[in-house]
Residue frames as qw, qx, qy, qz and C-alpha x, y, z in Angstrom:
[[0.385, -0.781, 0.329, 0.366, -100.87, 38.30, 5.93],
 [0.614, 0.000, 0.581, 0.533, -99.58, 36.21, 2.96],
 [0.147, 0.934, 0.309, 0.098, -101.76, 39.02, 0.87],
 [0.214, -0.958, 0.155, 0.109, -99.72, 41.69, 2.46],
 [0.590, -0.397, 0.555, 0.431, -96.35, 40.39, 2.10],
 [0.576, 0.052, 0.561, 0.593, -96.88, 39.30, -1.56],
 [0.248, 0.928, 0.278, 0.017, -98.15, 43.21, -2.21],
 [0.314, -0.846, 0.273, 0.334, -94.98, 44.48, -0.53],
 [0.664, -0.110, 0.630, 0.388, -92.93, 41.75, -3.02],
 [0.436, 0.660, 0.522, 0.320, -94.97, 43.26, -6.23],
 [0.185, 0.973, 0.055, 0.126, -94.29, 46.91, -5.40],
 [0.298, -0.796, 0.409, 0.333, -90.70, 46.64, -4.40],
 [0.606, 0.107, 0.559, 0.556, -90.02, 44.84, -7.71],
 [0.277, 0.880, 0.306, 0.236, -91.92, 47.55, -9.25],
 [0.289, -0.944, 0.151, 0.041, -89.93, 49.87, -7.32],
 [0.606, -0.499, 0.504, 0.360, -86.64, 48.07, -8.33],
 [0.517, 0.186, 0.665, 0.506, -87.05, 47.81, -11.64],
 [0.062, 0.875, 0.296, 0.378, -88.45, 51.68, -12.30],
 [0.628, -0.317, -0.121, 0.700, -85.51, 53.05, -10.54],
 [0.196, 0.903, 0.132, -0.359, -85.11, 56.23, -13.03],
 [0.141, 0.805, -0.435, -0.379, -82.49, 55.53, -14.54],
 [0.889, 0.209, -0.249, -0.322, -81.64, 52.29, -16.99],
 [0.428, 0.294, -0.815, 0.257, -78.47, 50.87, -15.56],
 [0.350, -0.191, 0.775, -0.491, -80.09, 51.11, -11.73],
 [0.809, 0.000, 0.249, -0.532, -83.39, 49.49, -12.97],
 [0.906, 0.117, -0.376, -0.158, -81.95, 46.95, -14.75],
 [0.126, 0.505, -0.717, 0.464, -79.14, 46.24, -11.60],
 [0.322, -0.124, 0.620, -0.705, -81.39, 46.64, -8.85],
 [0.798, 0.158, -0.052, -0.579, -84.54, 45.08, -10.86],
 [0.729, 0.034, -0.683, 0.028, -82.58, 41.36, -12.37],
 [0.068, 0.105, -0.860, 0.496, -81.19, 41.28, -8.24],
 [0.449, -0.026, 0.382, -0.807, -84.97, 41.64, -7.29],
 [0.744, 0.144, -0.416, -0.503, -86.75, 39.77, -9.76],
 [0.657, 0.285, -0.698, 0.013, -84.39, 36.95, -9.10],
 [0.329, -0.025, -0.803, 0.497, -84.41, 37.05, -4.88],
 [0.346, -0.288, 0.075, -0.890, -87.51, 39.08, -3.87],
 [0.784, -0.155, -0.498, -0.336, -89.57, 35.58, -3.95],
 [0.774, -0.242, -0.472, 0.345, -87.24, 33.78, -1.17],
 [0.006, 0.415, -0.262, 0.871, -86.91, 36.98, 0.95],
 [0.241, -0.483, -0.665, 0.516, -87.79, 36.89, 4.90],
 [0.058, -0.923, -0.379, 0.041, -89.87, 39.38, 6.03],
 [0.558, -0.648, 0.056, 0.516, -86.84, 40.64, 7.46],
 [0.488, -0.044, 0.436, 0.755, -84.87, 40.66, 4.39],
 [0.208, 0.717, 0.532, 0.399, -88.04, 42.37, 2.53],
 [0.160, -0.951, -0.260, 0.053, -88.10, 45.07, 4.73],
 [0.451, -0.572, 0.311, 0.610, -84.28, 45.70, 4.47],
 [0.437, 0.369, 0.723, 0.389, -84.89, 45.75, 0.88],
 [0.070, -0.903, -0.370, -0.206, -87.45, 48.62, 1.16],
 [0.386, -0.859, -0.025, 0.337, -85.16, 50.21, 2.73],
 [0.333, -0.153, 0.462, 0.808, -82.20, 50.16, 0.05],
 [0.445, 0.380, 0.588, 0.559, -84.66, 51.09, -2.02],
 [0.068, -0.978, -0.144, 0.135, -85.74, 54.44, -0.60],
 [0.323, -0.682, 0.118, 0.646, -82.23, 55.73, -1.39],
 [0.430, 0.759, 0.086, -0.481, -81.10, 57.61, -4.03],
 [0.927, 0.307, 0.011, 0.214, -79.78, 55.81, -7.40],
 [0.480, 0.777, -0.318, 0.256, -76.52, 58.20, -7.41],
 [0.439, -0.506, 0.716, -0.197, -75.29, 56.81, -4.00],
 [0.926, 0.175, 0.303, -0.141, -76.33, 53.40, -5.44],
 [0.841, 0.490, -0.021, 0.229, -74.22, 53.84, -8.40],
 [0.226, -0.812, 0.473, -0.259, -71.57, 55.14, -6.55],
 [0.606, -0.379, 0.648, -0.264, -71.94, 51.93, -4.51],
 [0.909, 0.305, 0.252, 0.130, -72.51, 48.96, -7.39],
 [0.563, 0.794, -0.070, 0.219, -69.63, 50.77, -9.66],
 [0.806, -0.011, -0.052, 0.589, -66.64, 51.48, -7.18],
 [0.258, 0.580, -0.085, 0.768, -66.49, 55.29, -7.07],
 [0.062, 0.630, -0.494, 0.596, -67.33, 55.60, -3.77],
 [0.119, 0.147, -0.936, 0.298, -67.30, 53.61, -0.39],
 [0.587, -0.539, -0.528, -0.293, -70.30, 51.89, 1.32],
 [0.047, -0.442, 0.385, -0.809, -70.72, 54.55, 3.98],
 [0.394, -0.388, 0.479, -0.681, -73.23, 52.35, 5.71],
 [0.063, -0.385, 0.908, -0.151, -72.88, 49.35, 7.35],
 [0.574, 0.214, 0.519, -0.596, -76.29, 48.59, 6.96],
 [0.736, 0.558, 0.088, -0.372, -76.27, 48.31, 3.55],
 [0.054, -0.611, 0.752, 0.241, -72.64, 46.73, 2.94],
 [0.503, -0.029, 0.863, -0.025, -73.34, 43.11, 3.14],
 [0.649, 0.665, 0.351, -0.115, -76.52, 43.79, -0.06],
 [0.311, 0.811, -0.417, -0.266, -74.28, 46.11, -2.12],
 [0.222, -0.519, 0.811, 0.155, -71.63, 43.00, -2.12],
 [0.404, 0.174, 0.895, -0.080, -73.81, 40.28, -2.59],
 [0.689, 0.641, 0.277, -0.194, -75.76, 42.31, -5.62],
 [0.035, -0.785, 0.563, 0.256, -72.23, 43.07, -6.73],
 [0.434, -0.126, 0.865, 0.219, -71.56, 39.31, -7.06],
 [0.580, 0.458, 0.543, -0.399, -75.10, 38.85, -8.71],
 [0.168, 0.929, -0.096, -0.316, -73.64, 41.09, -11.40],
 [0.772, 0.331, -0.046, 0.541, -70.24, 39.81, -12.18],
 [0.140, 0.818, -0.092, 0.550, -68.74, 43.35, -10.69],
 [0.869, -0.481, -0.057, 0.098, -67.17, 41.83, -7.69],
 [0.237, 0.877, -0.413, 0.068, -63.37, 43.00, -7.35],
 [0.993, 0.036, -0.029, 0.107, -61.18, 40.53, -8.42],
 [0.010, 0.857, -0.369, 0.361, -58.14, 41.50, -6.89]]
């Protein structure tokens, strides 16, 4: 099982860091690189899941133009936000 897991870890960094476009891969890739290792199953698989959407909601969602529409994904968007510096400091 540890096999499996640390395939799923290698292809969603791959998959985070080959985004299509250079701002997501290098966003979504440094947050991966840097937390993918200590990730629960749990967390991995929520992971895999942000990463099936598409970068323009993404950049929508890291940038501020439009709202995190789902509640699933609020709590990551915030917390790669911080990761970033791009927290609103208000």
């Amino acid at each position: 099982m540890t096999d499996d897991v640390e395939t799923r870890r290698r292809r969603a960094l791959y998959r985070a860091m080959h985004r299509g476009t250079k701002e997501m891969d290098h966003l979504v890739g440094r947050y991966a690189d840097a937390y993918l290792p200590a990730m629960t199953l749990d967390g991995l698989a929520h992971f895999e899941r942000f990463l099936a959407l598409p970068d323009p909601l993404l950049q929508g969602w890291f940038f501020g133009t439009q709202p995190v529409g789902s509640p699933e994904f609020d709590g990551l968007v915030r917390e790669m936000r911080r990761f970033h510096g791009l927290e609103d400091r208000s």
